[in-house]
C-alpha positions as CSV (number, residue, x, y, z in Angstrom):
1,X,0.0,0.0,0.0
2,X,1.0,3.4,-0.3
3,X,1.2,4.1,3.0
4,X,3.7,1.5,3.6
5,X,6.3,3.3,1.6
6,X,8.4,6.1,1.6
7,X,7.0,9.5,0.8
8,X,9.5,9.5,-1.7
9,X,8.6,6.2,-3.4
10,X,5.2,7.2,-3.4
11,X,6.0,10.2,-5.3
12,X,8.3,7.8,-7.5
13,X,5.7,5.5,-8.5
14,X,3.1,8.7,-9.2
15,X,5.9,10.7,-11.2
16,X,6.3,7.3,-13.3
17,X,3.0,6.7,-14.2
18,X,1.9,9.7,-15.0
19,X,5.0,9.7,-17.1
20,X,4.0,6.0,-18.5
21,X,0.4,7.0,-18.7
22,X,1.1,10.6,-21.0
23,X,3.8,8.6,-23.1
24,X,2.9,10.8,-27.2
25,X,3.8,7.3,-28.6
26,X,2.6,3.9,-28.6
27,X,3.9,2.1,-25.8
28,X,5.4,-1.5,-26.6
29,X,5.7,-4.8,-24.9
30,X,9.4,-3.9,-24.2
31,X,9.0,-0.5,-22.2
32,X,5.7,-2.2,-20.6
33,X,8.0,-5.2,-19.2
34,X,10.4,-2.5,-18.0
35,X,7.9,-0.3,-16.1
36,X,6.2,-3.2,-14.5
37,X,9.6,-4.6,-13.2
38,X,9.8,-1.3,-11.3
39,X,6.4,-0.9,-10.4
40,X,4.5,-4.6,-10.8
41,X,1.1,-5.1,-10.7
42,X,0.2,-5.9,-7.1
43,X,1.7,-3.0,-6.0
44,X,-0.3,-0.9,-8.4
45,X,-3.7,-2.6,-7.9
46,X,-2.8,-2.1,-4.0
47,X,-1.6,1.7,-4.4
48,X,-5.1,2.4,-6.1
49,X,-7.5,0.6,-3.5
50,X,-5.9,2.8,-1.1
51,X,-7.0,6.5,-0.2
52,X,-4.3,8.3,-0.5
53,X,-4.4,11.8,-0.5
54,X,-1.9,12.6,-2.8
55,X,-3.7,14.4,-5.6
56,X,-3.4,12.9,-9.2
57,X,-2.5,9.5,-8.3
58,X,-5.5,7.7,-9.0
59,X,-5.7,9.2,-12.4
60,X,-2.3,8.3,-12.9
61,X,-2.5,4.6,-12.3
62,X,-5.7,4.4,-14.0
63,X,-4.0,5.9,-17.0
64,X,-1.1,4.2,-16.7
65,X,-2.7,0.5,-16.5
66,X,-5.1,1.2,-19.4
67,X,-2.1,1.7,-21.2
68,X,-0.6,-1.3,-19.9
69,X,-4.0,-3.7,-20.7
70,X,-3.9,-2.0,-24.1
71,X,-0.7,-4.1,-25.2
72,X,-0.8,-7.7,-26.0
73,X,1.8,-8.4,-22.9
74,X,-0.3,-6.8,-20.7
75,X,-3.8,-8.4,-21.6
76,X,-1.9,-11.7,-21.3
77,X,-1.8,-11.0,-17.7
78,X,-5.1,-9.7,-17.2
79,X,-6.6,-13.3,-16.3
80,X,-4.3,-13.7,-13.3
81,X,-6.3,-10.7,-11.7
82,X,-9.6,-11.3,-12.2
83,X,-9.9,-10.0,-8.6
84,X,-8.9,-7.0,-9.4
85,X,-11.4,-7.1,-12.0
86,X,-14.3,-7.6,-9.7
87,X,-13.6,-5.1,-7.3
88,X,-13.2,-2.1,-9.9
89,X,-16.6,-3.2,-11.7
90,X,-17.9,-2.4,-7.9
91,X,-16.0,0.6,-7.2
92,X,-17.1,3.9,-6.2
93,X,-14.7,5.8,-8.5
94,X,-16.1,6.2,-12.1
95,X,-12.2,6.1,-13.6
96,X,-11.4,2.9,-11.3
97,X,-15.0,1.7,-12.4
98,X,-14.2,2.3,-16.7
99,X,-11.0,1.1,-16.4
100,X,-12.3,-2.5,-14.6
101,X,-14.5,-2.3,-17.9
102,X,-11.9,-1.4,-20.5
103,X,-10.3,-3.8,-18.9
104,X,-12.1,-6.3,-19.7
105,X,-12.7,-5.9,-23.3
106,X,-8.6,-5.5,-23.2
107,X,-9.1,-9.2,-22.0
108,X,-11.6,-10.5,-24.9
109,X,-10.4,-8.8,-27.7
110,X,-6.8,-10.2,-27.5
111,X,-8.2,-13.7,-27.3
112,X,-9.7,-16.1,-30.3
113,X,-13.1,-16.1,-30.2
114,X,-13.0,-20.1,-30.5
115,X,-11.3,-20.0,-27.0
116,X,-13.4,-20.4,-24.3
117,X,-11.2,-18.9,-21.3
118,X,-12.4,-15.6,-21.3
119,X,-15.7,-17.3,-21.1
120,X,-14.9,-19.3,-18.3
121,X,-13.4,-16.1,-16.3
122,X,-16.3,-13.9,-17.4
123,X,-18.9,-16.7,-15.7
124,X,-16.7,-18.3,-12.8
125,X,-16.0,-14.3,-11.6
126,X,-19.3,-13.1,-12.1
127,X,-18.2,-10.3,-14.4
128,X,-21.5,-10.0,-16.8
129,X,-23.9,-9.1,-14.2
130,X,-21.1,-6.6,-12.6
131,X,-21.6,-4.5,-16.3
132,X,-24.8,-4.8,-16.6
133,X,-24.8,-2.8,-13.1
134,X,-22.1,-0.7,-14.4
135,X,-24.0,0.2,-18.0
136,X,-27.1,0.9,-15.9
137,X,-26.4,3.3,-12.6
138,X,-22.6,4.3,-13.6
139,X,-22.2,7.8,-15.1
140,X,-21.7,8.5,-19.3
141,X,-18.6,6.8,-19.7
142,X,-18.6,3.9,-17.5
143,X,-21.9,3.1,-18.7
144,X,-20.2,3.7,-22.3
145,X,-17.1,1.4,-21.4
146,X,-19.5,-1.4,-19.9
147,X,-21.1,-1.3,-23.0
148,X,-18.2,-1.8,-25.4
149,X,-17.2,-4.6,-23.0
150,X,-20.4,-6.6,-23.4
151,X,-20.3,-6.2,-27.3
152,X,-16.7,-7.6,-27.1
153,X,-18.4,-10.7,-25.2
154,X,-21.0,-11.3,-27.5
155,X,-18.2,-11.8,-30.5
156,X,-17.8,-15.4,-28.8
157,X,-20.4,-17.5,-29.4
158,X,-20.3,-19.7,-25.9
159,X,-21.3,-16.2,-24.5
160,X,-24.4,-15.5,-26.2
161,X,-26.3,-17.8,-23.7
162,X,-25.0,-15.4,-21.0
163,X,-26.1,-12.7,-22.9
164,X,-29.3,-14.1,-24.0
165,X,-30.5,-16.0,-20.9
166,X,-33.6,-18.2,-21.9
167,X,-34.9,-17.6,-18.9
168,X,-37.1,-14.6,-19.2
169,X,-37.2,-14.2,-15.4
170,X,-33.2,-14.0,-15.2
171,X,-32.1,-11.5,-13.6
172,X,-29.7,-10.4,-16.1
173,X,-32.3,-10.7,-19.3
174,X,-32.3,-7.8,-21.0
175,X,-36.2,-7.3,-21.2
176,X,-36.4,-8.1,-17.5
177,X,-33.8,-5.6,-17.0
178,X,-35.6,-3.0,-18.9
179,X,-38.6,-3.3,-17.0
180,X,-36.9,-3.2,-13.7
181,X,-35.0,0.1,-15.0
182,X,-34.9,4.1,-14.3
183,X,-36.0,6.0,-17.8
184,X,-32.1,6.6,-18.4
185,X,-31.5,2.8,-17.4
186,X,-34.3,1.5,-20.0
187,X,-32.6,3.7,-23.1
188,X,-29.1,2.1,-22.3
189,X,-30.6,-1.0,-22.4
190,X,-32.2,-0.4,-25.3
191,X,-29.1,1.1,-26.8
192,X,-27.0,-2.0,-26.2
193,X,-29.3,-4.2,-28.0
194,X,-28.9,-2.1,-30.6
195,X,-24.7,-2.7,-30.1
196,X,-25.1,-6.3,-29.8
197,X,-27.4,-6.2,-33.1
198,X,-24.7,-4.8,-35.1
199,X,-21.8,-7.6,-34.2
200,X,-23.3,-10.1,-36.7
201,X,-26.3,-11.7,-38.5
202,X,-26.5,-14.9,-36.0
203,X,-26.6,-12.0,-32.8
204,X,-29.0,-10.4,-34.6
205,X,-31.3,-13.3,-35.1
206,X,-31.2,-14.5,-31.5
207,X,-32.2,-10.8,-31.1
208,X,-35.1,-10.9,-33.4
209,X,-35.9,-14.3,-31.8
210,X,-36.2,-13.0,-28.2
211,X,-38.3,-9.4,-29.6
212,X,-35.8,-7.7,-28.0
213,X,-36.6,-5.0,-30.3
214,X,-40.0,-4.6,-29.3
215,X,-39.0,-2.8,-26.6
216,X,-38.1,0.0,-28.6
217,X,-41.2,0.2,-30.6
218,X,-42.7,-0.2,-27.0
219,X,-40.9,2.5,-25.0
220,X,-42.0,4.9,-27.7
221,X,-45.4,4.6,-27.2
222,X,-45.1,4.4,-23.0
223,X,-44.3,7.9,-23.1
224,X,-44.8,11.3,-23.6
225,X,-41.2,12.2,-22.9
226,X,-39.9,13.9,-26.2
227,X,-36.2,13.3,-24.7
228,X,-36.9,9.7,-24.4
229,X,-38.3,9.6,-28.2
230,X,-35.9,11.1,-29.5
231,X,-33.2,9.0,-27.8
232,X,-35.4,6.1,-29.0
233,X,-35.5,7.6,-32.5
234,X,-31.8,7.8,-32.4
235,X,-31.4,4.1,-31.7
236,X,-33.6,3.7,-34.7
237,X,-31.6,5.5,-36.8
238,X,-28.5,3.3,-35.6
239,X,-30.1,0.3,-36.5
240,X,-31.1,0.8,-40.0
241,X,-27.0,2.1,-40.6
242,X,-26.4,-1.5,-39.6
243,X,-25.9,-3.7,-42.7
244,X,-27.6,-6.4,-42.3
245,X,-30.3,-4.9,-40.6
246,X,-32.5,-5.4,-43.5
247,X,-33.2,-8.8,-43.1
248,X,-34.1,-8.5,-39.4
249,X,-35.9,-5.6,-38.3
250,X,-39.5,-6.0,-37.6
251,X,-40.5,-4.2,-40.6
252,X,-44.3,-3.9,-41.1
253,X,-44.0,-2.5,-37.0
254,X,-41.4,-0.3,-38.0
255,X,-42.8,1.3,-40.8
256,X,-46.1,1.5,-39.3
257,X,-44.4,3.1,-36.4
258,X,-42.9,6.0,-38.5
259,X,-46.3,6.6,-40.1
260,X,-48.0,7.5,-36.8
261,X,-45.1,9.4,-35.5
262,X,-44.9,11.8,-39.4
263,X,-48.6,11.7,-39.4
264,X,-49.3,12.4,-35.7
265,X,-50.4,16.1,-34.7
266,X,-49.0,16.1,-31.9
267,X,-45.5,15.3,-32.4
268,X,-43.2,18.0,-32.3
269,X,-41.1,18.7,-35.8
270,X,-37.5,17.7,-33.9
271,X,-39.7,13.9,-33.8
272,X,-41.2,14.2,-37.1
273,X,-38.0,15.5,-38.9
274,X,-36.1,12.5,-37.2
275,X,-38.4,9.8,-38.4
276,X,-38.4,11.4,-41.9
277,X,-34.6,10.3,-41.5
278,X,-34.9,7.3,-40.5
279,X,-37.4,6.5,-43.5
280,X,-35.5,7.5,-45.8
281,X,-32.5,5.9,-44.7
282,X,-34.4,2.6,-44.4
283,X,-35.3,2.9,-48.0
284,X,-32.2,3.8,-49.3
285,X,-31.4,0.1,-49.0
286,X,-31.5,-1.6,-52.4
287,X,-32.3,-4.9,-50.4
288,X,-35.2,-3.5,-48.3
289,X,-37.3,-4.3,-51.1
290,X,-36.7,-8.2,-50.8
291,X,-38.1,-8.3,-47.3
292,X,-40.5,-5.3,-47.5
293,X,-43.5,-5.4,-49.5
294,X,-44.4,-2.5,-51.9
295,X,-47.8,-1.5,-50.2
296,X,-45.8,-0.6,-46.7
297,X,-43.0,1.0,-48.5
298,X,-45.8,3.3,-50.4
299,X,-47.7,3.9,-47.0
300,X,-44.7,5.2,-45.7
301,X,-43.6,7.4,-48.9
302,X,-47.3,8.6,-48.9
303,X,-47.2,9.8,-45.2
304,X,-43.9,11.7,-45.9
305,X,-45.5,13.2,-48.8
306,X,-48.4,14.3,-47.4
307,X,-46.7,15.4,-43.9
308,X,-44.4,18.1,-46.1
309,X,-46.2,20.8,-46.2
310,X,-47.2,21.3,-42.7
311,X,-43.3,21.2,-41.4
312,X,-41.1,24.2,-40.4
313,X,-38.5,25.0,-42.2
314,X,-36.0,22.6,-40.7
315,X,-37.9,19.7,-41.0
316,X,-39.4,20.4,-44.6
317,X,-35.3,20.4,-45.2
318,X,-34.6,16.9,-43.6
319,X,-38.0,15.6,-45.7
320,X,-36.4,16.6,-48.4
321,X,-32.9,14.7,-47.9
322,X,-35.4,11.8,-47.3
323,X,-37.0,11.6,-50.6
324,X,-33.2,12.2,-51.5
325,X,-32.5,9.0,-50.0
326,X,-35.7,7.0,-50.9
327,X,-34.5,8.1,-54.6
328,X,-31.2,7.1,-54.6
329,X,-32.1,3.4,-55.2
330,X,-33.9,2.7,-59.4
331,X,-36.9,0.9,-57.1
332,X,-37.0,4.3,-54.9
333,X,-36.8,6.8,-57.4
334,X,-39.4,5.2,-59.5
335,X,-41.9,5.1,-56.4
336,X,-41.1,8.5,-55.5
337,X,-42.1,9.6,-59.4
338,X,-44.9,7.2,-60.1
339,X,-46.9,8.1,-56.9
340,X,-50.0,10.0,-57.8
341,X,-49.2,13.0,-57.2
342,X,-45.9,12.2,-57.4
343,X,-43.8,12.6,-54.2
344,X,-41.0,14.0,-56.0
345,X,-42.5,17.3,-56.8
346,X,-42.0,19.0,-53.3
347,X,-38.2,18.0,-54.3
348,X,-38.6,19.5,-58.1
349,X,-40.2,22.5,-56.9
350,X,-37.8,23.4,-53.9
351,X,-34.9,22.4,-56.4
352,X,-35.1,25.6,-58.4
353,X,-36.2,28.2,-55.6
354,X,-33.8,30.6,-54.8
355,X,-35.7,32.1,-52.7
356,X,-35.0,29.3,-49.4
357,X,-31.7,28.6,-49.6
358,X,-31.7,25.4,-47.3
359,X,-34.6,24.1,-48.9
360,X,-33.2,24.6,-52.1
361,X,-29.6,23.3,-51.4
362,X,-31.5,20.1,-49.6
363,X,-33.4,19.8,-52.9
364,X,-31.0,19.7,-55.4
365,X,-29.1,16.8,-54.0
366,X,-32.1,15.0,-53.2
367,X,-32.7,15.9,-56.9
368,X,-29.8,14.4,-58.0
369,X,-30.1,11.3,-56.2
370,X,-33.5,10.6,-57.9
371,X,-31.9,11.4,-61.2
372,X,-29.4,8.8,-60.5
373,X,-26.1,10.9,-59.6
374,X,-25.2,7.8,-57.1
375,X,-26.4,5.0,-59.4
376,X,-23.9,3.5,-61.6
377,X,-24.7,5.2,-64.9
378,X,-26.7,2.7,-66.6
379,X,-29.0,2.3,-63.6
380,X,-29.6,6.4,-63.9
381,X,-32.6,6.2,-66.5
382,X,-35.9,4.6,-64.7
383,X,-39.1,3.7,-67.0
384,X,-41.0,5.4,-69.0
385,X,-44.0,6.2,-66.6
386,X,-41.1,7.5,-63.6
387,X,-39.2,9.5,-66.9
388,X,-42.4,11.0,-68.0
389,X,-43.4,12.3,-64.5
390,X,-39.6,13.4,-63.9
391,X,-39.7,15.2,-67.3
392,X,-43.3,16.6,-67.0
393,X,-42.4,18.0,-62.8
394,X,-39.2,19.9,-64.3
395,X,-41.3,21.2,-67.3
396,X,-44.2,22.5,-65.1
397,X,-41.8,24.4,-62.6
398,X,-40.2,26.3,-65.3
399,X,-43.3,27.3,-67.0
400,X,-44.4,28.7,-63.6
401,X,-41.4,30.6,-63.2
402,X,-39.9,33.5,-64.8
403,X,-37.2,31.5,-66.3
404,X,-40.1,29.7,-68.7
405,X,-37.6,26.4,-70.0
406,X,-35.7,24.6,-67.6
407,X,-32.5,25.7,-69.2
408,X,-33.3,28.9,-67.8
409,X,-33.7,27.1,-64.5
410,X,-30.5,25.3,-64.8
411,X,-28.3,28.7,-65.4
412,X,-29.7,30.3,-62.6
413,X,-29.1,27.8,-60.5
414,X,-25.1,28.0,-61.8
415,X,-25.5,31.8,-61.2
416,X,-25.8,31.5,-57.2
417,X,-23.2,30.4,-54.7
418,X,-20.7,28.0,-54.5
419,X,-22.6,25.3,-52.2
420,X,-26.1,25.8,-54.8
421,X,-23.6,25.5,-57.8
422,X,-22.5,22.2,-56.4
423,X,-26.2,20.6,-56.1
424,X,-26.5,21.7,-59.5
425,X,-23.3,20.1,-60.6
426,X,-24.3,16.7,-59.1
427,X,-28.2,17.4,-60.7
428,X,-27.3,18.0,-64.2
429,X,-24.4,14.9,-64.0
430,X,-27.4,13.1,-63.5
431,X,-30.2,14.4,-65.5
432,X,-28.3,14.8,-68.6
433,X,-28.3,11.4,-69.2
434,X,-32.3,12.0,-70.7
435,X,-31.9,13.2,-74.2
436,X,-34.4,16.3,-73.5
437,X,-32.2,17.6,-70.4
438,X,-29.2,17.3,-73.3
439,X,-31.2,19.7,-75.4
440,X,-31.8,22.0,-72.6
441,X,-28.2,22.4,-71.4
442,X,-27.1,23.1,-75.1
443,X,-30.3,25.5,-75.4
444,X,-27.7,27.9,-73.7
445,X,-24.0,28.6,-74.3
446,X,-23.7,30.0,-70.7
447,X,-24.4,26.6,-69.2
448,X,-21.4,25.4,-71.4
449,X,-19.4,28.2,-70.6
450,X,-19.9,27.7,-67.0
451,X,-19.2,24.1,-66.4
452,X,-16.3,24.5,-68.5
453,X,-14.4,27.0,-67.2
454,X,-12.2,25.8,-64.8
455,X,-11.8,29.0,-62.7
456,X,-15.3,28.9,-61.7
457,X,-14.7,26.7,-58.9
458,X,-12.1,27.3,-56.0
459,X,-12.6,24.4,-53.3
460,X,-11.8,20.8,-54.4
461,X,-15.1,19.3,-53.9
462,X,-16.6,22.0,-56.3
463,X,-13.8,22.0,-59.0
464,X,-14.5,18.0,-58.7
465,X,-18.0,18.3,-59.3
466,X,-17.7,20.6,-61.8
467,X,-15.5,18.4,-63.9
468,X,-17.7,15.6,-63.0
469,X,-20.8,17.6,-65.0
470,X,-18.4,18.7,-68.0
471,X,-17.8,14.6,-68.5
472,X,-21.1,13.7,-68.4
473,X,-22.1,16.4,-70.9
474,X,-19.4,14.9,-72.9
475,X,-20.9,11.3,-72.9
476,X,-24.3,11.8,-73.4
477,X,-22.9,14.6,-76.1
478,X,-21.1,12.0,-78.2
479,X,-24.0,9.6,-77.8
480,X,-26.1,11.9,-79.3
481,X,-27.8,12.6,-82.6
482,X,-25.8,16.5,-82.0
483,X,-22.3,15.0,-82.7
484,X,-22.1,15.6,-86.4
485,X,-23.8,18.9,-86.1
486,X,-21.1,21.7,-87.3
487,X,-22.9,24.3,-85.6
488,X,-22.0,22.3,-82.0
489,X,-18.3,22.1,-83.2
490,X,-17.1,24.5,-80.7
491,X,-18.9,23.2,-77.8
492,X,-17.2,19.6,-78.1
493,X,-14.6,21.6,-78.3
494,X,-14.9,23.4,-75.5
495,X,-16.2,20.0,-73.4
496,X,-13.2,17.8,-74.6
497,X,-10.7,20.4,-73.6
498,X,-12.3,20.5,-69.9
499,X,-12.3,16.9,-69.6
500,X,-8.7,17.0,-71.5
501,X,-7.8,19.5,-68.6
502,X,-9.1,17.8,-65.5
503,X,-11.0,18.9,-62.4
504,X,-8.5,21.2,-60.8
505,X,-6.8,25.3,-62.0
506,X,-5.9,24.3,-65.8
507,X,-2.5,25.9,-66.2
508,X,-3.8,28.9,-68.6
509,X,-5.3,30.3,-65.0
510,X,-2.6,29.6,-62.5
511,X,-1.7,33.1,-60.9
512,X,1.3,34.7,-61.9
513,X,4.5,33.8,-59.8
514,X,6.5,37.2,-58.7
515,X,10.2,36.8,-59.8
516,X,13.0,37.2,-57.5
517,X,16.2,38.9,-59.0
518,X,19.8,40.3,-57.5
519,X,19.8,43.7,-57.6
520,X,22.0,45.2,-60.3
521,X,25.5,46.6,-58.6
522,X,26.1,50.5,-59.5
């Protein structure tokens, strides 16, 4: 203990491991053998159970073994102190309590996950139900590290009956736990299902199994707590990211779910806006459609549709980047323009209004996601029903506008600022691929004049997209009935020599480099 030694070895062993613990570079097996000859283990585990009063020292040690665990030498002695273990998951400090966590993960992730020793050691010292507790009542970043531990332990499969006790009555079941919770308690339970859902297919089907994910659905519809929804909604969000979640969410619940909450009156926007998300990042999944049927996936885009108009400003902008989603996938875009009306005209019409800058920004990347920016470029072109409707939305919004022809549209869009210019880039690399849009950006020579000049642009992303729009003018160019046409000899010309010149400065506008001379002696 720390009492039993010199003031001066006291202060040695603090000095070191705040040294060890603040090291800029990765610490190797070598240096950690050499700081735990000096200073080994027992004494360290017995210097941090002890009050000391010397300020710093228990962040020290803490730092300095989580740097020790880190290495591979160091996790390999982590199952001779499984003691150790046990009594920081039951701490009272939250940095002695994270680090019993971390330490654990430490211990499973440098292990197989064919070997069943951490297994043993988790079960035969009672660690599992000791992070439950700690994910549950410790503060943000125990609860965080407690977490990431238990994910580690469901990467073995001889722990996922530990995890996934078939006992609904255990103890440390997660739906028993969730019932048995605090408000905060419940969501962190909730939000380690969603963890353990992400760590593969077979977790996620024992997950599925148990309707573990019921209990979101549930806890939204418990309360009135807009916190707690939104934390919910959040989860939500994280799950449909997952990869494979596709195949297991609950999906006619889900999107039934998302209905009531766009639809609802009494939902705030922050809730509606969220859900709109969440939609549209469900349905940006070109599998989705395998395990959803079309009639839910319309019900959905029909409630987003007809939920737009009644949103503030902020949500009508995240409603957008929905249908921008929905439309990123050939089967989404062609809902979103076959719908009658068609969804896609809240997207057309805030596309070319320069009067709402967010709305319009929102819009024309949503646009250019329906048009097919994202799809590979023989996926861009959808039927002839979704073309028509595309066609005839673009159409109508010019002929309501001053501009009167969507060429007009298009240039004006070119003539606002950098961040519009680049949704317009990404729209017209998509839309030009239709023969009529073709016509429309040739209709005017400042269109061509703008995408090819090469000093229009300053930051990369825009000098990128730019040159990304004069190549796809090109292709569809050549592919046209326009490329034997003398009168359009100068705009291939001008095309081929901004795809010749690439996205960035060409070297006819690089600034001018001042020249440094000696001065001439008298």
């Amino acid at each position: 203990m720390v009492e039993e030694y010199a003031m001066e070895d006291a202060n040695q062993l603090l000095d070191s491991a705040s040294d060890f613990a603040h090291y800029p570079g990765v610490q190797n097996e070598s240096s950690v053998r050499e700081f735990l000859h000096r200073f080994p283990l027992p004494v360290i585990f017995s210097a941090l159970q002890t009050k000391s009063d010397m300020p710093g020292l228990e962040m020290a040690l803490v730092g300095c073994l989580e740097r020790i665990f880190e290495t591979k030498y160091g996790a390999s002695l982590i199952p001779h102190y499984m003691a150790f273990v046990q009594v920081g998951l039951g701490a009272e400090s939250p940095a002695v309590r994270a680090l019993a966590c971390k330490t654990v993960t430490c211990l499973l992730e440098n292990f197989d996950t064919e070997d069943v020793l951490p297994i043993k050691l988790v079960i035969n010292n009672g660690i599992y139900p000791l992070l439950l507790d700690s994910m549950i009542n410790g503060d943000e970043q125990v609860a965080h590290a407690a977490t990431n531990a238990i994910k580690s332990l469901a990467r073995f499969p001889d722990a996922l009956s530990v995890i996934f006790p078939a006992d609904t009555n255990d103890a440390t079941h997660l739906g028993h736990l969730a019932a048995r919770c605090s408000s905060l308690g419940r969501v962190r339970v909730l939000s380690l299902i969603v963890k353990l859902f992400s760590v593969s297919p077979s977790v996620s089907s024992l997950i599925k199994n148990s309707k573990l994910l019921d209990l979101l659905e549930a806890e939204i519809k418990n309360t009135n707590d807009t916190l707690v929804i939104l934390n919910v909604l959040e989860l939500y969000f994280e799950l449909v990211e997952i990869e494979h979640s596709s195949e297991f969410l609950p999906r006619s619940a889900l999107t039934q779910l998302l209905c009531s909450i766009i639809s609802s009156t009494s939902m705030g926007s922050i809730l509606k806006s969220r859900a709109m998300m969440i939609s549209g990042r469900l349905l940006s999944k070109d599998n989705i459609y395998n395990f959803m049927d079309e009639a839910s996936v319309k019900a959905l885009i029909s409630t987003v549709d007809s939920s737009v108009e009644s949103l503030d400003t902020d949500a009508y902008e995240s409603a957008l980047e929905a249908l921008g989603q929905i439309g990123s996938t050939t089967k989404g875009a062609t809902l979103l323009l076959s719908t009658s009306p068609p969804a896609a005209r809240h997207v057309v019409a805030s596309a070319f209004d320069r009067h709402a800058h967010g709305k319009q920004l929102a819009a024309l990347h949503a646009l250019a996601n329906i048009a097919g920016e994202a799809r590979p470029q023989d996926m861009r072109v959808v039927d002839d029903k979704a073309e028509e409707s595309l066609r005839h939305l673009i159409y109508d919004v010019a002929a309501q506008s001053t501009k009167l022809t969507p060429s007009g549209l298009f240039l004006s869009v070119l003539q606002q600022s950098s961040e519009i210019r680049l949704g317009g880039y990404r729209t017209f690399t998509a839309l030009v691929a239709r023969p009529w849009c073709l016509v429309e950006i040739l209709s005017k020579e400042e269109i061509i004049n703008t995408v090819t000049d090469s000093t229009t642009e300053t930051s990369k992303i825009g000098m990128e997209a730019r040159y990304n729009c004069c190549k796809a003018i090109l292709e569809a160019f050549v592919s046209s009935r326009f490329i034997n046409d003398p009168l359009r000899a100068k705009t291939v010309e001008k095309l081929q020599e901004a795809v010749r010149s690439g996205p960035y400065l060409s070297k006819n506008h690089r600034e001018a480099r001042p020249e440094v001379m000696t001065a001439e002696g008298f």
